[in-house]
C-alpha positions as CSV (number, residue, x, y, z in Angstrom):
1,X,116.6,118.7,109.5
2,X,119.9,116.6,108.0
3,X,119.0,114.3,105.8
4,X,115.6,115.1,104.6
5,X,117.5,117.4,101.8
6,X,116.8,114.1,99.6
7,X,113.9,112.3,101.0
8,X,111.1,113.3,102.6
9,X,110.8,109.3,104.6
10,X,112.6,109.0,107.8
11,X,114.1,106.3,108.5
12,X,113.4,102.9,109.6
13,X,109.7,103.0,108.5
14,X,107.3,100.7,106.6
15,X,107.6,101.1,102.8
16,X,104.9,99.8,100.6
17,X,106.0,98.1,97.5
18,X,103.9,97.3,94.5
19,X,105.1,95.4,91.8
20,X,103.1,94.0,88.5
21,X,103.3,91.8,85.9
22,X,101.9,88.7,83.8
23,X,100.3,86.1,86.1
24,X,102.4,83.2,85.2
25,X,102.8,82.0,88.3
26,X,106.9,82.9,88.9
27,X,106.4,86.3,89.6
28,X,105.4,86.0,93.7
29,X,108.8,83.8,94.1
30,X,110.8,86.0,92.1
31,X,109.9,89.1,93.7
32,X,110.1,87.3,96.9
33,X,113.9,86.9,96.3
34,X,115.1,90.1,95.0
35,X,113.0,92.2,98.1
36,X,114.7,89.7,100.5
37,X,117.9,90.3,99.6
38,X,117.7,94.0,100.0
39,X,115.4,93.6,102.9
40,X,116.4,90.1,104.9
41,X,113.3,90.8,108.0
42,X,110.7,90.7,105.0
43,X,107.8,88.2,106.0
44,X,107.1,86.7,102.6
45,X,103.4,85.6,104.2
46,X,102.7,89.7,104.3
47,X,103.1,89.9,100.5
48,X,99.7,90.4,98.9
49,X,98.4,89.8,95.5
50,X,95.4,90.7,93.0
51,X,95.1,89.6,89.5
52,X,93.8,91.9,87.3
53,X,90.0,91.5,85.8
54,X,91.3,89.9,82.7
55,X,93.6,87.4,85.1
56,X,96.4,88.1,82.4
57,X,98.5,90.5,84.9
58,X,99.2,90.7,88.9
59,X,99.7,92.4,91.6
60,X,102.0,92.3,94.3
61,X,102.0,94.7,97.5
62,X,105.6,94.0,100.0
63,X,105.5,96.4,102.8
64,X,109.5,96.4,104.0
65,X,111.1,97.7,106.9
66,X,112.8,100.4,104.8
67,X,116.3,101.5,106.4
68,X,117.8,104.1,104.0
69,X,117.3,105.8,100.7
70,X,120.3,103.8,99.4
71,X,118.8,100.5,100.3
72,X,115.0,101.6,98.4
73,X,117.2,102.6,95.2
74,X,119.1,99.6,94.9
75,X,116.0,97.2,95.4
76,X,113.9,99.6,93.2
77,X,117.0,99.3,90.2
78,X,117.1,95.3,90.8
79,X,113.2,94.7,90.8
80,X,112.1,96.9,88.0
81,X,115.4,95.5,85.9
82,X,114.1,92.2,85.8
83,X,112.0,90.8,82.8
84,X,109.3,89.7,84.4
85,X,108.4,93.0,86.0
86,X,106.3,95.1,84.2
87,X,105.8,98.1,86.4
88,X,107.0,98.9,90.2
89,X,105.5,101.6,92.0
């Protein structure tokens, strides 16, 4: 059982990402760029999105082929470091 010490995931899988924040319309395309760098397969057209009830905040859901724990952690740090992102899950 090597490597499950720090992760429970094996690896390659599929990795739901959701990310939130205000609906001002540069949140899909910024999110869009900082998961594809980490993860250069993602299918942007797979991303979905929900707006709150009040239509202030968003939604986004990015499922990623997820190849390591090192690769989750550094697009986890970049995502929830930018401004724009309110809360990643």
């Amino acid at each position: 059982m090597a490597g499950t010490v720090d992760t429970l995931l094996e690896f390659p899988c599929d990795f739901p990402l959701k990310v939130m924040g205000l609906a001002d319309g540069a949140l899909a395309q910024i999110v869009f760029g900082i998961v594809q760098r980490h993860a250069p397969d993602f299918d942007g057209a797979s991303m979905e999105m929900r707006a709150s009830s009040s239509g202030k905040y968003v939604s986004l859901t990015c499922t990623i082929n997820a190849t390591s724990r090192a690769q989750l952690d550094a697009l986890y740090r970049e995502i929830s470091g930018h401004p724009a992102v309110k809360v990643v899950l």
